[in-house]
C-alpha positions as CSV (number, residue, x, y, z in Angstrom):
1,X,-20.8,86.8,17.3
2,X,-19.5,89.6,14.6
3,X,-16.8,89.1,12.8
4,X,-14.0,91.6,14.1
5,X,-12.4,92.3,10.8
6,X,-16.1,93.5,9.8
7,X,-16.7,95.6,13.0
8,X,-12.5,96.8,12.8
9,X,-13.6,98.0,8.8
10,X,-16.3,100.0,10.7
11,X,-14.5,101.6,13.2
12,X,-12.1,102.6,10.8
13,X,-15.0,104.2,8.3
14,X,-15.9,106.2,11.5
15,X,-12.7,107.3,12.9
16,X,-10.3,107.8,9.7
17,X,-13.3,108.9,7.0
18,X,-15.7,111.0,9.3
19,X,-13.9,112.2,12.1
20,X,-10.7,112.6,10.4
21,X,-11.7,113.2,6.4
22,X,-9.1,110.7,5.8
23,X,-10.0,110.0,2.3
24,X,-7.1,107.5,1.6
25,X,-8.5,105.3,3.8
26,X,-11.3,104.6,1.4
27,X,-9.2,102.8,-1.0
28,X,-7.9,100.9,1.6
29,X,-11.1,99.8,3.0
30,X,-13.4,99.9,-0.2
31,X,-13.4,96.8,-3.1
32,X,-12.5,98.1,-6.9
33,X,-15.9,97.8,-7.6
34,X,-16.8,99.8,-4.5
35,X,-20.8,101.6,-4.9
36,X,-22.4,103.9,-2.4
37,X,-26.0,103.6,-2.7
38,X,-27.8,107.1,-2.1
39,X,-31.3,107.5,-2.3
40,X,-30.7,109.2,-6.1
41,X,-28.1,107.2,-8.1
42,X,-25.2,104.9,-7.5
43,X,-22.1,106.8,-6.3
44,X,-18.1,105.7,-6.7
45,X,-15.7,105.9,-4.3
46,X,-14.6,109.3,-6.1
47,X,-17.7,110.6,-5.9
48,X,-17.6,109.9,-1.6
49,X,-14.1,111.8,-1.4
50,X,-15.8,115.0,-2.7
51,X,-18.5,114.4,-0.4
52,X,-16.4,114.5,2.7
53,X,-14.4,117.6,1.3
54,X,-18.0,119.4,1.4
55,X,-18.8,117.8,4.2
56,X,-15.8,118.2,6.4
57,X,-16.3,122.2,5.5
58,X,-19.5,122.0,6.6
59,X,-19.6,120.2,9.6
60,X,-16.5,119.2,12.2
61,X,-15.7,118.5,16.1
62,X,-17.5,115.3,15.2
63,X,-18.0,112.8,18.0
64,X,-19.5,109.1,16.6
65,X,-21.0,106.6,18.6
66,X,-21.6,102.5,17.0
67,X,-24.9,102.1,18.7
68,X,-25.5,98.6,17.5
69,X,-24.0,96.3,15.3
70,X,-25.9,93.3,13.0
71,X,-24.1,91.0,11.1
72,X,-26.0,88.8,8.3
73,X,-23.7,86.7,6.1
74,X,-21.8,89.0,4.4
75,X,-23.3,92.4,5.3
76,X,-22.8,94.3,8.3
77,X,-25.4,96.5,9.4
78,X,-24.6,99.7,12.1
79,X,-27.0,101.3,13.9
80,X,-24.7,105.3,15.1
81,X,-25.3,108.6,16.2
82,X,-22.8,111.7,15.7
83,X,-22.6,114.9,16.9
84,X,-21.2,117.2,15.0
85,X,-20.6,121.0,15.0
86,X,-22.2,123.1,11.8
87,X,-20.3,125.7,10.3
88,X,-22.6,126.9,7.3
89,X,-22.3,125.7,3.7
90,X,-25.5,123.5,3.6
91,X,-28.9,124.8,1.5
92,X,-27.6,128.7,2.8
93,X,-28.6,128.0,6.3
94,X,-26.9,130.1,8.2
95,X,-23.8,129.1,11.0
96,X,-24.0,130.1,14.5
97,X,-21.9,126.9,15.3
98,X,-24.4,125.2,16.2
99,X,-24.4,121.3,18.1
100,X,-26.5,119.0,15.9
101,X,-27.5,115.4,16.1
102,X,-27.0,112.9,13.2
103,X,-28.5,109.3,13.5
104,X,-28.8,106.7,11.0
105,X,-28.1,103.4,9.9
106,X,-25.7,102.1,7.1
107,X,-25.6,98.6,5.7
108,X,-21.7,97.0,4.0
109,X,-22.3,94.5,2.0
110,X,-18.6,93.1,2.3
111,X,-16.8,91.4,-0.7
112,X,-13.0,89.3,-0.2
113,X,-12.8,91.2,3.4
114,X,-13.8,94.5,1.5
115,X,-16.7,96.9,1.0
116,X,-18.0,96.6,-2.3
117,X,-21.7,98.2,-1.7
118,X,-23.0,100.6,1.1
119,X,-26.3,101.9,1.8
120,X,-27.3,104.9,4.2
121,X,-30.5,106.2,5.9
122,X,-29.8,109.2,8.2
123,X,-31.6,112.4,9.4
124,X,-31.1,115.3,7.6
125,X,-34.5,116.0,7.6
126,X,-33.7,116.3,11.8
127,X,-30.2,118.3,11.3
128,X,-32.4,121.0,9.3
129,X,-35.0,121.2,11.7
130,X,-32.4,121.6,14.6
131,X,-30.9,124.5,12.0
132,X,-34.0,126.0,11.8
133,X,-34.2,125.4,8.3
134,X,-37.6,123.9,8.9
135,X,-40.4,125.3,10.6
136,X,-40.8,125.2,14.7
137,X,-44.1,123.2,15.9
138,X,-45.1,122.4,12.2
139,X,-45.4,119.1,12.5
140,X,-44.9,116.4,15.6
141,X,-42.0,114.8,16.1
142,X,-41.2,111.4,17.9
């Protein structure tokens, strides 16, 4: 059974942050201590409200979906998908408001009923190729 303050913390990231930019809402759901894991460095909660500015220019209508939800001690992992609309602004690929797919999985690692750590694994690499920022038939997808 999954804890439902853990899965209500989720909903919310989706709903308020995502779909809404609600960047407040981040302090509200986020421990002091709060890190966002990205594949580069270790990001603050700072550093994820200038993210959704960017990213709230660059793509909106978004529609989320929790797929699946997996609930280990004191992490939550969620399995989504989104659909989002782009309106230009990422790598100079050019809008023709386009309808892309996002899918990924993120992992909060919950602290005192909080989320001190967050990791992501998404497809970008996907969105591009959908943008046509990559190559048609250049490779096989699954």
């Amino acid at each position: 059974m999954i804890n439902i303050e853990k899965s209500k913390t989720v909903e919310i990231w989706f709903n308020e942050y995502f779909t809404r930019g609600n960047l407040d809402v981040l302090d509200q759901l986020t421990d002091s201590d709060f890190v966002f894991h990205s594949r580069n460095t270790d990001n603050t909660k700072e550093d994820m409200k200038e993210f959704m500015k960017w990213y709230r220019q660059v793509f909106q209508d978004d529609q989320w979906v929790i797929d699946d939800l997996i609930e280990q001690g004191n992490k939550l992992v969620v399995r989504y998908t989104g659909w989002m609309t782009y309106k230009g602004g990422w790598f100079n690929i050019p809008s023709e408001n386009q309808r892309v797919k996002e899918t990924g999985i993120m992992i909060f690692l919950f602290k005192e009923g909080k989320v001190k750590d967050l990791w992501c694994e998404n497809s970008d690499a996907a969105i591009l190729y959908e943008l046509g920022a990559l190559p048609k038939d250049t490779h096989k997808t699954f």
